[in-house]
N, C-alpha and C positions, 0 to 999 in steps of 0.2 A: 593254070598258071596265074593267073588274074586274080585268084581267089587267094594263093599264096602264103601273101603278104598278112591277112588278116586269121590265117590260122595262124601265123606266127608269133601275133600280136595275143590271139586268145590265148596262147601258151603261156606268153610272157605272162597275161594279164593273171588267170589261174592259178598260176606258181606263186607271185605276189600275194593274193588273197590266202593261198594256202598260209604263206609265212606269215602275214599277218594274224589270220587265227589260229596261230598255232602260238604267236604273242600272248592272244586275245586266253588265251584256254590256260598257258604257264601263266597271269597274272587273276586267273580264276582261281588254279592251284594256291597261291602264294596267299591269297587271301583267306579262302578254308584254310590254311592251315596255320595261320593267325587266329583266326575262328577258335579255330580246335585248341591253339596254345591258351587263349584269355578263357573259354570256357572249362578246358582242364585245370588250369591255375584255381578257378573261380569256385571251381568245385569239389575242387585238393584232389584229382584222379591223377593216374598216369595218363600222358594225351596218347601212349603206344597201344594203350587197349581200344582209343576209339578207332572205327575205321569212316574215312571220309571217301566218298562214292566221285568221284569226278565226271563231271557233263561230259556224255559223250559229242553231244552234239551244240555249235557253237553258231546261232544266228545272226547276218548282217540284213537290216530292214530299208532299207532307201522307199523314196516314192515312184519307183517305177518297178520295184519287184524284191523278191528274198534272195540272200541266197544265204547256204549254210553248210559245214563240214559234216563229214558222216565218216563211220569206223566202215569200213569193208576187209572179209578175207580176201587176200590174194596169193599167191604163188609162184616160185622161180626154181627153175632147177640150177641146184646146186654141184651137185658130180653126177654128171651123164650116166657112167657106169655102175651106178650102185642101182639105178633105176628097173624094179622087174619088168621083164617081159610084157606081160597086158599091160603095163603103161610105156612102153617104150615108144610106138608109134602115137605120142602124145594126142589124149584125148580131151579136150580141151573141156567139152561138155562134161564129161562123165569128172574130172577131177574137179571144176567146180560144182556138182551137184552134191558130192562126196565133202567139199569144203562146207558148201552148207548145211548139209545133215550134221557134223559134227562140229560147228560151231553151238555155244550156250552160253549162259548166264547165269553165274551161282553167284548168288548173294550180291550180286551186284556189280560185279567182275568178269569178262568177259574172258572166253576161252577157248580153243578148237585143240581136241586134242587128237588129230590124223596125222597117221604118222607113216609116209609114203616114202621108203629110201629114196634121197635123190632130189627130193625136192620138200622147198620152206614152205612151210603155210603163216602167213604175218598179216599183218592190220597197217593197213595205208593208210591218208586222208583224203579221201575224193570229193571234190567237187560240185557241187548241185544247186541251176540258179534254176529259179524260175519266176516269169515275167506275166 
């Protein structure tokens, strides 16, 4: 009970930071891709043939520690009933070890492509300080 209050506050606090670097990362965006407009201009291409790779990960450095966003799979079911059998009694380990096997990287683009009736496989931004 005591403690409460102060995981309420880390929520709060968390979620702010998330929306901030998630500012921080569309004004990453907005700049490559001014980048890309003066550099195709400059070099008379189409800018739709370059492709520009976006930081997956967005660092904050203070003098008491980092912290920084990271892409993760995660998972929700969607319609209960479409869901087979061996995953019915949700296995929580076994579907994320299965999210991680079929997550990859081609060319620079991130992808999972498991495909379990029932339930989403997506990319959140989580959190991660360290002091």
């Amino acid at each position: 009970k005591i403690t409460a209050p102060l995981k309420e506050a880390e929520q709060i606090l968390r979620g702010k930071i998330l929306d901030y670097m998630a500012i921080v990362q569309q004004r990453i965006a907005e700049e490559n891709k001014k980048k890309q407009e003066i550099t195709s201009s400059f070099l008379g291409t189409d800018s739709s043939d370059t492709v520009v790779i976006e930081k997956p990960r967005v660092t904050v450095d203070s003098g008491l520690g980092k912290s920084f966003t990271r892409k993760v799979w995660k998972w929700r079911i969607i319609d209960e009933n479409k869901i087979p059998r061996e995953y019915f009694v949700l296995d929580e380990k076994k579907i994320n070890g299965l999210v991680k096997i079929h997550s990859k990287s081609v060319q620079g683009k991130l992808s999972n492509d498991l495909a379990i009736p029932g339930i989403e496989v997506y990319q959140a931004d989580e959190l991660s300080v360290r002091i």
